[in-house]
C-alpha positions in Angstrom: -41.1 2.1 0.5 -41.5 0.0 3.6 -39.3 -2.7 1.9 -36.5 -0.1 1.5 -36.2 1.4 5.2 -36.4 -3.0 6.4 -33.2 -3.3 4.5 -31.7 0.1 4.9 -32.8 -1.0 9.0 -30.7 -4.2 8.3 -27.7 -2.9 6.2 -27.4 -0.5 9.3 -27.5 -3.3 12.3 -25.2 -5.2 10.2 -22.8 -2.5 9.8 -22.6 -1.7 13.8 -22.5 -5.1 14.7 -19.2 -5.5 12.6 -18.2 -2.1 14.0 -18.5 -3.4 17.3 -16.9 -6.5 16.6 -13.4 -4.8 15.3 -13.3 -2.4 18.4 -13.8 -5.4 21.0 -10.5 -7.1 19.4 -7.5 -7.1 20.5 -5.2 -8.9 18.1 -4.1 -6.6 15.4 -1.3 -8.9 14.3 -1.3 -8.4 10.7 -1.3 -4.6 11.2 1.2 -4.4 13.3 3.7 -6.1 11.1 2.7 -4.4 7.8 3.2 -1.5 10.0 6.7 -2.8 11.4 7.5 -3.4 7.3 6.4 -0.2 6.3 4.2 -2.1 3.9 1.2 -0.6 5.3 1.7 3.1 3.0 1.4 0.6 0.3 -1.6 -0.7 1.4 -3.2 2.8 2.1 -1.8 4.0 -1.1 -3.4 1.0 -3.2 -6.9 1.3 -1.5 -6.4 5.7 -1.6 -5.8 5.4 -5.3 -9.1 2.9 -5.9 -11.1 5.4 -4.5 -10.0 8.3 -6.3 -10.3 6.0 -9.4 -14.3 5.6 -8.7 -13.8 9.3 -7.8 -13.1 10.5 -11.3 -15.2 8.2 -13.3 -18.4 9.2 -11.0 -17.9 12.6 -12.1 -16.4 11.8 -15.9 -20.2 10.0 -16.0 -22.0 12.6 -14.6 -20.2 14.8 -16.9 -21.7 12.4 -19.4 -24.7 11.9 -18.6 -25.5 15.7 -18.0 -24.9 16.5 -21.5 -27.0 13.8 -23.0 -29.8 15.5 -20.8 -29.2 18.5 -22.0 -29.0 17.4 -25.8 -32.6 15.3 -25.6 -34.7 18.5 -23.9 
């Protein structure tokens, strides 16, 4: 137990400090010229569709996995 709140403790300093880093900066170069492109939709789109991917098979799983509780009790 105390092992999992030192690396919960750690995952979550780790995760402000790189939080913090990408709000001090000021270059945004890349962004800005996907966004002049229009490429950036593409980007959102790509990354949008990855997560609805992991979406559905979470659920198709627990779906899954539901039924083969049921079936053993």
């Amino acid at each position: 137990m105390r092992k999992i709140k030192y690396v919960s403790a750690l995952i979550i300093s780790l995760l402000l400090t790189l939080i913090n880093h990408a709000q001090t900066d000021d270059k945004a170069e890349m962004a800005d010229t996907m966004r002049s492109n229009g490429r950036i939709y593409v980007v959102v789109a790509v990354v949008v569709l990855i997560l609805l991917g992991l979406f559905l098979y979470l659920v198709r799983l627990d779906k899954k996995i539901t039924r083969i509780e049921k079936n053993n009790s």
